[in-house]
PDB file of the backbone (N, CA, C, O) and the ligand in Angstrom, with CONECT records:
HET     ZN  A 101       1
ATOM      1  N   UNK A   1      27.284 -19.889   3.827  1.00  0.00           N
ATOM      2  CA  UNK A   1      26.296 -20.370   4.788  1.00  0.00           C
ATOM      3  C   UNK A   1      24.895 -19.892   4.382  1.00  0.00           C
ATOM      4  O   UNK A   1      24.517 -18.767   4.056  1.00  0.00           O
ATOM      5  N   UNK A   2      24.475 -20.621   4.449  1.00  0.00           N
ATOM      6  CA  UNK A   2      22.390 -20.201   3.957  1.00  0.00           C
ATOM      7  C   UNK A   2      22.028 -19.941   5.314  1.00  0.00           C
ATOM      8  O   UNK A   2      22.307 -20.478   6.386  1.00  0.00           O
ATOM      9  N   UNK A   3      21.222 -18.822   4.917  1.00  0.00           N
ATOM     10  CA  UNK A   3      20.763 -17.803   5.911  1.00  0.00           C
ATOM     11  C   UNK A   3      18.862 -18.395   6.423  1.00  0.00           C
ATOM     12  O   UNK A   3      17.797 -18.243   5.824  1.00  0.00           O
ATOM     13  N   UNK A   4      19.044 -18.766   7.155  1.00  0.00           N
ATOM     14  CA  UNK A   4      17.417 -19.294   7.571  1.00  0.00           C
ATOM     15  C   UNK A   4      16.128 -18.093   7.312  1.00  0.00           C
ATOM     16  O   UNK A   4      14.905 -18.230   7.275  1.00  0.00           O
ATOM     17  N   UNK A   5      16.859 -17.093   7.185  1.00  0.00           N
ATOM     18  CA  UNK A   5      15.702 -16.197   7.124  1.00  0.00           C
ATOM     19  C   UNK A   5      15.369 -16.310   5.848  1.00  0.00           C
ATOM     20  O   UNK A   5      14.198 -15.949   5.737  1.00  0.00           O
ATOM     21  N   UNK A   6      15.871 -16.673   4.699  1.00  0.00           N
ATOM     22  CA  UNK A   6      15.618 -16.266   3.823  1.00  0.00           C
ATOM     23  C   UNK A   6      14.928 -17.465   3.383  1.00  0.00           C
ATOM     24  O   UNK A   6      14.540 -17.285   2.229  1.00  0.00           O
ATOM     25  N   UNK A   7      14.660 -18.439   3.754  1.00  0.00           N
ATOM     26  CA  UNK A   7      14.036 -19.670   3.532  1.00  0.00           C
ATOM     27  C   UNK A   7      12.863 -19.420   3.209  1.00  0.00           C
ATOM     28  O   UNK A   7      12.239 -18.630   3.918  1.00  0.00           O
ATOM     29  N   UNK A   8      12.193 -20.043   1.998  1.00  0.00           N
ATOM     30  CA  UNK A   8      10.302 -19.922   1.727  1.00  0.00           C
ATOM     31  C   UNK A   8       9.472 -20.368   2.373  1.00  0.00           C
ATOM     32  O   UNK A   8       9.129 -21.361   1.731  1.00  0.00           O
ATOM     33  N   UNK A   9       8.498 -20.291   3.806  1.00  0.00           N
ATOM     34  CA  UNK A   9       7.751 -20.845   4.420  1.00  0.00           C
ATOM     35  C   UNK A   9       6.640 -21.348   2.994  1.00  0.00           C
ATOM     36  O   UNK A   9       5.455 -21.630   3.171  1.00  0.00           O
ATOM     37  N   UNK A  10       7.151 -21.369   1.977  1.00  0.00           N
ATOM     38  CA  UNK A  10       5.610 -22.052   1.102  1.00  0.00           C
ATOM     39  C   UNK A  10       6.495 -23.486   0.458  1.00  0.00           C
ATOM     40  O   UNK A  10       6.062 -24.638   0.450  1.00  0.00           O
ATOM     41  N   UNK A  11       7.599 -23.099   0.034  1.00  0.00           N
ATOM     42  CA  UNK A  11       8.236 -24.759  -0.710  1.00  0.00           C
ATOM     43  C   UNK A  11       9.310 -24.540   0.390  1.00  0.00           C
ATOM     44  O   UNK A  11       9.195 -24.077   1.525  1.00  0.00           O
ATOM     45  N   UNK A  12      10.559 -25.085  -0.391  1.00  0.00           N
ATOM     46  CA  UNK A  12      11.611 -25.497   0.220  1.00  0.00           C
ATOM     47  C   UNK A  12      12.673 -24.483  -0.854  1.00  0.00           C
ATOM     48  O   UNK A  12      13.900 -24.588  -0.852  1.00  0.00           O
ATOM     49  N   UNK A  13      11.957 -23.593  -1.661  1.00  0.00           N
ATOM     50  CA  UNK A  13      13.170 -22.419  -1.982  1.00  0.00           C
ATOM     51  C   UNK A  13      13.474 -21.219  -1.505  1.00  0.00           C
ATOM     52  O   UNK A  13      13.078 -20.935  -0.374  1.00  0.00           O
ATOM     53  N   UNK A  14      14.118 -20.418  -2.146  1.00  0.00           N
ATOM     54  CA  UNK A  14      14.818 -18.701  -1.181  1.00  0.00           C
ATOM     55  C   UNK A  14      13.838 -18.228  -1.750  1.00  0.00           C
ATOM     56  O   UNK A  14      13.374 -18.228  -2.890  1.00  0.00           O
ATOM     57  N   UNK A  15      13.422 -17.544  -0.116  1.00  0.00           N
ATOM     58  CA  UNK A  15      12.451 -16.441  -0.345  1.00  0.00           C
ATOM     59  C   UNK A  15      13.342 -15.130  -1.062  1.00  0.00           C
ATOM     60  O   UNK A  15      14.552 -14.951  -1.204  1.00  0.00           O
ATOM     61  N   UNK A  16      12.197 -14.356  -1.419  1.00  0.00           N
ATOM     62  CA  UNK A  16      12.955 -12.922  -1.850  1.00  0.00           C
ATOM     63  C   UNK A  16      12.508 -12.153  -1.203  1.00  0.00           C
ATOM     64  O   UNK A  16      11.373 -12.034  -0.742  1.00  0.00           O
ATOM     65  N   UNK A  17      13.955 -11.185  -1.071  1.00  0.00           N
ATOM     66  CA  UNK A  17      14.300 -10.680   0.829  1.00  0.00           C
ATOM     67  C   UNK A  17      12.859  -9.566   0.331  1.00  0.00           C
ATOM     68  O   UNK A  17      11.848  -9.809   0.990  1.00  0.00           O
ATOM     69  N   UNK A  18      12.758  -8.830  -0.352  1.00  0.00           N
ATOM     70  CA  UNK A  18      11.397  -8.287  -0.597  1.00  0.00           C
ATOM     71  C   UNK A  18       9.930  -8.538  -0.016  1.00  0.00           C
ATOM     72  O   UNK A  18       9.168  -7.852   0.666  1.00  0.00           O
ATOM     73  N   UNK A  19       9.867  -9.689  -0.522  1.00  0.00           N
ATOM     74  CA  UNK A  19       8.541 -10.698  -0.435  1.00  0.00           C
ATOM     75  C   UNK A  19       8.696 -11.598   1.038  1.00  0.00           C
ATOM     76  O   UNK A  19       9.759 -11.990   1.521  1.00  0.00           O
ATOM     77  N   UNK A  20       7.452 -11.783   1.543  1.00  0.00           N
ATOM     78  CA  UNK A  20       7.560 -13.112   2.579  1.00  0.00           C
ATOM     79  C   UNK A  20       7.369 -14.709   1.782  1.00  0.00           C
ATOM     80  O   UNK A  20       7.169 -15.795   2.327  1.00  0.00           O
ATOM     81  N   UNK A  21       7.455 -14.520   0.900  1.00  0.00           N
ATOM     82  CA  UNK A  21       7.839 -15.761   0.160  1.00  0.00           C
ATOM     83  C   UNK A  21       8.528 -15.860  -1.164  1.00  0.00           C
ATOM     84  O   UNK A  21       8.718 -14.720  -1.586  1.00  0.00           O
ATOM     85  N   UNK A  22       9.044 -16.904  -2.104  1.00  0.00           N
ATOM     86  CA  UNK A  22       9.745 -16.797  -3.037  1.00  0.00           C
ATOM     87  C   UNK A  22       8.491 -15.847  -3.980  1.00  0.00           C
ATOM     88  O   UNK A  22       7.416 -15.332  -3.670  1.00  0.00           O
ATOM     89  N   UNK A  23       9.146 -15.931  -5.030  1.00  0.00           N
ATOM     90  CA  UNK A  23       8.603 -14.934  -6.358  1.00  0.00           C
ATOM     91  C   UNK A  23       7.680 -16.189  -6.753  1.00  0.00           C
ATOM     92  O   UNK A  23       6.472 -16.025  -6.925  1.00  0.00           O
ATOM     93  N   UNK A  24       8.274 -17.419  -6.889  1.00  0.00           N
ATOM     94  CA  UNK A  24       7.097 -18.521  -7.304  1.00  0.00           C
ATOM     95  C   UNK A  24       5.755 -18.537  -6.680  1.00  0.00           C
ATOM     96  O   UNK A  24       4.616 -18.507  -7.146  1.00  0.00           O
ATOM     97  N   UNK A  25       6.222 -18.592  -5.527  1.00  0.00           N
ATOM     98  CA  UNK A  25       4.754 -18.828  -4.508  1.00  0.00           C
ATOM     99  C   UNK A  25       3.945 -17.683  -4.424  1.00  0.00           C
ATOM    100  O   UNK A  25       2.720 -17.812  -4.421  1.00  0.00           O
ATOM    101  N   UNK A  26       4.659 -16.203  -4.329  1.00  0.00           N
ATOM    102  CA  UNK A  26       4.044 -15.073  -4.301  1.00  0.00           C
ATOM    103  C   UNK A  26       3.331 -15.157  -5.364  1.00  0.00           C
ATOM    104  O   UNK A  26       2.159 -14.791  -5.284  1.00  0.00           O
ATOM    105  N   UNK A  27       3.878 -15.687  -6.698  1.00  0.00           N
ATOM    106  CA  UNK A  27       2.967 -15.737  -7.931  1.00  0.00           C
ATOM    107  C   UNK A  27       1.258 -16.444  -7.754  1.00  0.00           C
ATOM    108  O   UNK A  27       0.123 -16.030  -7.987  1.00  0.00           O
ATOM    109  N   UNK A  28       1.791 -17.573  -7.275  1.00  0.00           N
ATOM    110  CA  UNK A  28       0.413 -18.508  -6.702  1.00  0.00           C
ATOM    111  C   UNK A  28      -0.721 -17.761  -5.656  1.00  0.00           C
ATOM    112  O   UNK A  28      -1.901 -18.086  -5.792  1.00  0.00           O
ATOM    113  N   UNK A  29      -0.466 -17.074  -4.941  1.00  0.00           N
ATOM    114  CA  UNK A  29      -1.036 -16.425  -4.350  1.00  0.00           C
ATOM    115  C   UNK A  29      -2.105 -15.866  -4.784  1.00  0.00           C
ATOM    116  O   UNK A  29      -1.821 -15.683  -5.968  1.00  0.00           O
ATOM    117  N   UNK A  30      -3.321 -15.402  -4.602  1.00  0.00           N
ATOM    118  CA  UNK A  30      -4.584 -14.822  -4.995  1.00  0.00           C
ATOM    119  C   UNK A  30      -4.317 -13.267  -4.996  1.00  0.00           C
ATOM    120  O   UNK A  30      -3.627 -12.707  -4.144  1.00  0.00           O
ATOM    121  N   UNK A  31      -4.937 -12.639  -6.041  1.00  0.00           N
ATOM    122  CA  UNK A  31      -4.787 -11.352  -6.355  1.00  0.00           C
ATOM    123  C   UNK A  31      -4.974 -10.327  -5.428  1.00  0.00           C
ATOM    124  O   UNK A  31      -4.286  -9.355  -5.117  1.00  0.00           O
ATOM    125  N   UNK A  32      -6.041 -10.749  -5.058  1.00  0.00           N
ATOM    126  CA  UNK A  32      -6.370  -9.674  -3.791  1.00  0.00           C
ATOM    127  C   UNK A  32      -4.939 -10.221  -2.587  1.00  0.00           C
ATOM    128  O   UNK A  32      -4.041  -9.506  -2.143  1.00  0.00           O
ATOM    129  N   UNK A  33      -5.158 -11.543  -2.358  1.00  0.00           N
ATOM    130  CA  UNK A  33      -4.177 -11.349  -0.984  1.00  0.00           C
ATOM    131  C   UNK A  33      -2.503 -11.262  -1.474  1.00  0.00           C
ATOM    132  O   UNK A  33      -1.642 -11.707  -0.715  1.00  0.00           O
ATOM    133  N   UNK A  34      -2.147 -10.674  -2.749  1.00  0.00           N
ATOM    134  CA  UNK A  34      -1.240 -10.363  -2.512  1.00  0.00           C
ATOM    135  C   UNK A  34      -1.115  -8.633  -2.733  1.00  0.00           C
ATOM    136  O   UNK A  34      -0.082  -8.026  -2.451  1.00  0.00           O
ATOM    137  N   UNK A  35      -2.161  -8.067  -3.202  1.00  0.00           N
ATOM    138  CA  UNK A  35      -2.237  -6.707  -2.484  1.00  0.00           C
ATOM    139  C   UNK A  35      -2.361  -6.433  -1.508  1.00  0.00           C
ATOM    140  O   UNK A  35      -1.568  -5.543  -1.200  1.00  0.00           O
ATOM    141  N   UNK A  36      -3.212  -6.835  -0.465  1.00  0.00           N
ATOM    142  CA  UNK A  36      -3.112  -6.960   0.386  1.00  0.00           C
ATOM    143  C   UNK A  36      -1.209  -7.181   1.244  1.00  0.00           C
ATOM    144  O   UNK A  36      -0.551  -6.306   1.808  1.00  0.00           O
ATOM    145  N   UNK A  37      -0.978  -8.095   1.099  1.00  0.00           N
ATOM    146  CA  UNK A  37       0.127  -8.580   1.408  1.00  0.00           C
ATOM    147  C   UNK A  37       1.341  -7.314   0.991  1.00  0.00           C
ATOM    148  O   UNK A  37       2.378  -7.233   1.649  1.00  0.00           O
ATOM    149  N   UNK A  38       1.138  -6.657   0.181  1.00  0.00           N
ATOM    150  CA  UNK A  38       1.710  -5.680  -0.530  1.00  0.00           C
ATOM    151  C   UNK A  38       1.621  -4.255   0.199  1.00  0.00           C
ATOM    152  O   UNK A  38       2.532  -3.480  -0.095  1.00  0.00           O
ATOM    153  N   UNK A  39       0.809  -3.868   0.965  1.00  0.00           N
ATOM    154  CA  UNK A  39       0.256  -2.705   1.462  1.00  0.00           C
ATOM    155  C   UNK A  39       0.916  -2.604   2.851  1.00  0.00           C
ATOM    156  O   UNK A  39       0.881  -3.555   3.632  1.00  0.00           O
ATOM    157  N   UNK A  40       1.506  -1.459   3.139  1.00  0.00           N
ATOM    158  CA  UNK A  40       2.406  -1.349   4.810  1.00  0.00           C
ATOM    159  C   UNK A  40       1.446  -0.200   5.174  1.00  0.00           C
ATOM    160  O   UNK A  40       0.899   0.721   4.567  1.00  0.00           O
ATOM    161  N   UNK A  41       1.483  -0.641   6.370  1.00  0.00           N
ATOM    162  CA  UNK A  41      -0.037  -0.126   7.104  1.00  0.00           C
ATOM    163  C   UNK A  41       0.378  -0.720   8.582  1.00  0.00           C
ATOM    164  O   UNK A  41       1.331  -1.495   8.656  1.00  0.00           O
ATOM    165  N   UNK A  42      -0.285  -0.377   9.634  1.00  0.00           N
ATOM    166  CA  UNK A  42      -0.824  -1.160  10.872  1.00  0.00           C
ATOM    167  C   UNK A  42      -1.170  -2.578  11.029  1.00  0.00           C
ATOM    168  O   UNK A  42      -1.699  -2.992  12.061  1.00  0.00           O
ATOM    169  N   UNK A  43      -0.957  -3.141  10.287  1.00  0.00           N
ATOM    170  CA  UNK A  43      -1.754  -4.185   9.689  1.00  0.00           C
ATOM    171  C   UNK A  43      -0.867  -4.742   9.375  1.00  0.00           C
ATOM    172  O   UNK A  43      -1.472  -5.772   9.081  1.00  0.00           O
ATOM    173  N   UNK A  44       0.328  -5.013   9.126  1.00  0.00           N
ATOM    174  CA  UNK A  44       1.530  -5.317   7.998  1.00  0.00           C
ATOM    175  C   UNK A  44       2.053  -6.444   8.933  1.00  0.00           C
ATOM    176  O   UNK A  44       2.427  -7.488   8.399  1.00  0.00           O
ATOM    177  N   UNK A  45       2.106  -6.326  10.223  1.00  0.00           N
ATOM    178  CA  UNK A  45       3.007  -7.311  10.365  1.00  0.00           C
ATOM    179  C   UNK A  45       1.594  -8.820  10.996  1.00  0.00           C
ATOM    180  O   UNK A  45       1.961  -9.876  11.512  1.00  0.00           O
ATOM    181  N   UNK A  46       0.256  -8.487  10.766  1.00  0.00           N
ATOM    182  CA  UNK A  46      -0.686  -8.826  11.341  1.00  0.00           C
ATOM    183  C   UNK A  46      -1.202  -9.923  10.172  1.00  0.00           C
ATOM    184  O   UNK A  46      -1.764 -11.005  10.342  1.00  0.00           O
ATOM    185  N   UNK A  47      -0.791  -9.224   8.876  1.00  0.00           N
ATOM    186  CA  UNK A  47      -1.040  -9.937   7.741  1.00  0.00           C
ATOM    187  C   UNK A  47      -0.092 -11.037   7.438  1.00  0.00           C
ATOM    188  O   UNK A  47      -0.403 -12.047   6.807  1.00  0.00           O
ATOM    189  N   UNK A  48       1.319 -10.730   8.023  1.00  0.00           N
ATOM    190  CA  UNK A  48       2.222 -11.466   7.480  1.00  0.00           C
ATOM    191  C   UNK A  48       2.036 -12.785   8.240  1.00  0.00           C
ATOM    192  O   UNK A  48       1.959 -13.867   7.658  1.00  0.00           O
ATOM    193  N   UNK A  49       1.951 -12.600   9.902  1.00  0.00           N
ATOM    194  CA  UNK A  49       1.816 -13.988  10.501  1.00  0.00           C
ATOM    195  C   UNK A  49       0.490 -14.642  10.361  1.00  0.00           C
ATOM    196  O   UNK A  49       0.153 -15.722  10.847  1.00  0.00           O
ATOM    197  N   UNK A  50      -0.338 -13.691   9.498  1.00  0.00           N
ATOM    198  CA  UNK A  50      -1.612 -14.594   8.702  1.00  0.00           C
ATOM    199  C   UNK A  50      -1.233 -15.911   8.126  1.00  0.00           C
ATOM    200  O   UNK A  50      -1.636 -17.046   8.381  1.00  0.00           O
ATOM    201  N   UNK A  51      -0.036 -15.302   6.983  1.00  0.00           N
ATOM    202  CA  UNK A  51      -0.170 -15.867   5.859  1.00  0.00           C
ATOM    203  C   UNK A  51       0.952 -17.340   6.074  1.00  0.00           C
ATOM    204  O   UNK A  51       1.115 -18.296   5.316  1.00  0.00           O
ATOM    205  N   UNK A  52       1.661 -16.998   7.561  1.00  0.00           N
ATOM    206  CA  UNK A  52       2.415 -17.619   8.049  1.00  0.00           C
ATOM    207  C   UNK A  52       2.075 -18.664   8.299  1.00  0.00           C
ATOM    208  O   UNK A  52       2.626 -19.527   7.617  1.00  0.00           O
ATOM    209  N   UNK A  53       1.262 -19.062   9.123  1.00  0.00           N
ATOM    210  CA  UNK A  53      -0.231 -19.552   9.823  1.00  0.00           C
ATOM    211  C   UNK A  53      -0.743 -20.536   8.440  1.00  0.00           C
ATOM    212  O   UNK A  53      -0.637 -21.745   8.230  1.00  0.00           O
ATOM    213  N   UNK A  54      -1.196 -19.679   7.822  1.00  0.00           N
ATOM    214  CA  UNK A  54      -2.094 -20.377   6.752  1.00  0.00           C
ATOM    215  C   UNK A  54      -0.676 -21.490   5.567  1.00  0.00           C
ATOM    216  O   UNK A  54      -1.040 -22.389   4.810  1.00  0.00           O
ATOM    217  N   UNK A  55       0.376 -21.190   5.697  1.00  0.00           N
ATOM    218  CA  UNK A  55       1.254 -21.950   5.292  1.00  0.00           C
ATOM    219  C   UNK A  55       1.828 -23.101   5.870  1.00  0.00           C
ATOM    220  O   UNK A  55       2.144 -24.131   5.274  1.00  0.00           O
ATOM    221  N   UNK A  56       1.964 -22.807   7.308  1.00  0.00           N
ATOM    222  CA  UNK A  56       2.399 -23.874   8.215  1.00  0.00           C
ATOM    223  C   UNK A  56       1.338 -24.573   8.276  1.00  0.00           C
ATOM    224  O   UNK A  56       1.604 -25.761   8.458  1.00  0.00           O
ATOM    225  N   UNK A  57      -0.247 -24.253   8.167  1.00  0.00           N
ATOM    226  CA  UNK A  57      -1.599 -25.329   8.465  1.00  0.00           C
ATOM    227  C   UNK A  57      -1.453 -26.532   7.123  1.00  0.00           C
ATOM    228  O   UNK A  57      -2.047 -27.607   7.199  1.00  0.00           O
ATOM    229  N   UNK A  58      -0.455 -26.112   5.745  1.00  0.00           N
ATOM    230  CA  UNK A  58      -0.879 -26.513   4.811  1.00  0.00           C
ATOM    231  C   UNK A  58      -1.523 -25.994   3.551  1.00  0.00           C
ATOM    232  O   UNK A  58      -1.238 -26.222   2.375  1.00  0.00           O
ATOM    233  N   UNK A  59      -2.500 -25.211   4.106  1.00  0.00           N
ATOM    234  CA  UNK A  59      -3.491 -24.430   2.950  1.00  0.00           C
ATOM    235  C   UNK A  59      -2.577 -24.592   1.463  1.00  0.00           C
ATOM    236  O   UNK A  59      -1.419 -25.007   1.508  1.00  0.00           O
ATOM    237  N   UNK A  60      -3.198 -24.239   0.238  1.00  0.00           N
ATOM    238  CA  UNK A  60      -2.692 -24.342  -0.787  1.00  0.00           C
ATOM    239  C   UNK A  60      -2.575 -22.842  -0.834  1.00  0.00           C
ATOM    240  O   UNK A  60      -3.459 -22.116  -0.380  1.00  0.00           O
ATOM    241  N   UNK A  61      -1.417 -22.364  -1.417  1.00  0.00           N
ATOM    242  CA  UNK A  61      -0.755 -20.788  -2.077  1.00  0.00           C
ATOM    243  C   UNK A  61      -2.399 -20.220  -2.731  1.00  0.00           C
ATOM    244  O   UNK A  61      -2.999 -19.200  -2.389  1.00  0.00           O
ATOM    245  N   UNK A  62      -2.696 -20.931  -3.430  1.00  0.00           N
ATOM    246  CA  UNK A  62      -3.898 -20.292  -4.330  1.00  0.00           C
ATOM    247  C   UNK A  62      -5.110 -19.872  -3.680  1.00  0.00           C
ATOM    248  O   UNK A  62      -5.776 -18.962  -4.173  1.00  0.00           O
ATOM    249  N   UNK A  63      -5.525 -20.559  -2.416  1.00  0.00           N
ATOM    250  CA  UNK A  63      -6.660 -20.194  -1.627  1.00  0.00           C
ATOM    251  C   UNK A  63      -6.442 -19.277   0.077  1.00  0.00           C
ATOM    252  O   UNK A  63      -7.161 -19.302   1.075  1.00  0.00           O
ATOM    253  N   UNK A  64      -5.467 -18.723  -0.132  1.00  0.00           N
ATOM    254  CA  UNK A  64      -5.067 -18.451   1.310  1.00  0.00           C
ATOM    255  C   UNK A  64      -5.345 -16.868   0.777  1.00  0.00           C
ATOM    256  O   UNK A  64      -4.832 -16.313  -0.195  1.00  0.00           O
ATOM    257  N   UNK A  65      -6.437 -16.270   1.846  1.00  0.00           N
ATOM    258  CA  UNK A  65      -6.382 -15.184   2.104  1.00  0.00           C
ATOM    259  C   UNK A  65      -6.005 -14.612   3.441  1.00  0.00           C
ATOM    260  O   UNK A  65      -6.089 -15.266   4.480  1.00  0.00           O
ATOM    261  N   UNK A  66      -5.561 -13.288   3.376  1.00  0.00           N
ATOM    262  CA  UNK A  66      -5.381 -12.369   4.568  1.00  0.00           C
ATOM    263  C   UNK A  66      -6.692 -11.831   5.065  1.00  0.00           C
ATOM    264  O   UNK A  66      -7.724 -12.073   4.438  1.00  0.00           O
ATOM    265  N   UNK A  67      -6.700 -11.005   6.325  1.00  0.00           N
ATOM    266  CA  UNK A  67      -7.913 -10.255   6.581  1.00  0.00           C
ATOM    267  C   UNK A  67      -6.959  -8.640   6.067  1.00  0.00           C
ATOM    268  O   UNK A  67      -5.758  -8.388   5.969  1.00  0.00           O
ATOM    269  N   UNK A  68      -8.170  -7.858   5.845  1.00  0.00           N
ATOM    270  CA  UNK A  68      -7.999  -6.541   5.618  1.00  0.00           C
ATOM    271  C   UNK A  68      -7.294  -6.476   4.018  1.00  0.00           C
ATOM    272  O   UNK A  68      -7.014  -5.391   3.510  1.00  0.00           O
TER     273      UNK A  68
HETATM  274 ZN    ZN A 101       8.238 -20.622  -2.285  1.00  0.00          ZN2+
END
């Protein structure tokens, strides 16, 4: 059974349970926002439904930043 959590909110492949998205898309991602994205802090789960947000609007992987 495929597990919904593990689904990529960026394509239609498995995320890696690590990452909030597959290793592909995390790749696409902008340098800074995936340090960002990388950093557990206060902030961590504030960043994630950022990037959530900015995936479900559409945005392209390459231009989506986080705050902080
Ligand atoms: Zn993906």
């Amino acid at each position: 059974m495929r597990d919904r959590d593990l689904d990529c909110p960026g394509c239609h492949g498995r995320r890696d349970p690590k990452l909030l998205v597959c290793t592909a898309c995390w790749r696409a991602l902008p340098h800074a926002t995936r340090g960002r994205l990388a950093r557990t802090d206060h902030h961590t789960r504030l960043r994630a439904r950022h990037l959530q947000r900015e995936l479900k609007a559409g945005t392209p992987l390459g231009i989506i930043r986080v705050p902080r």
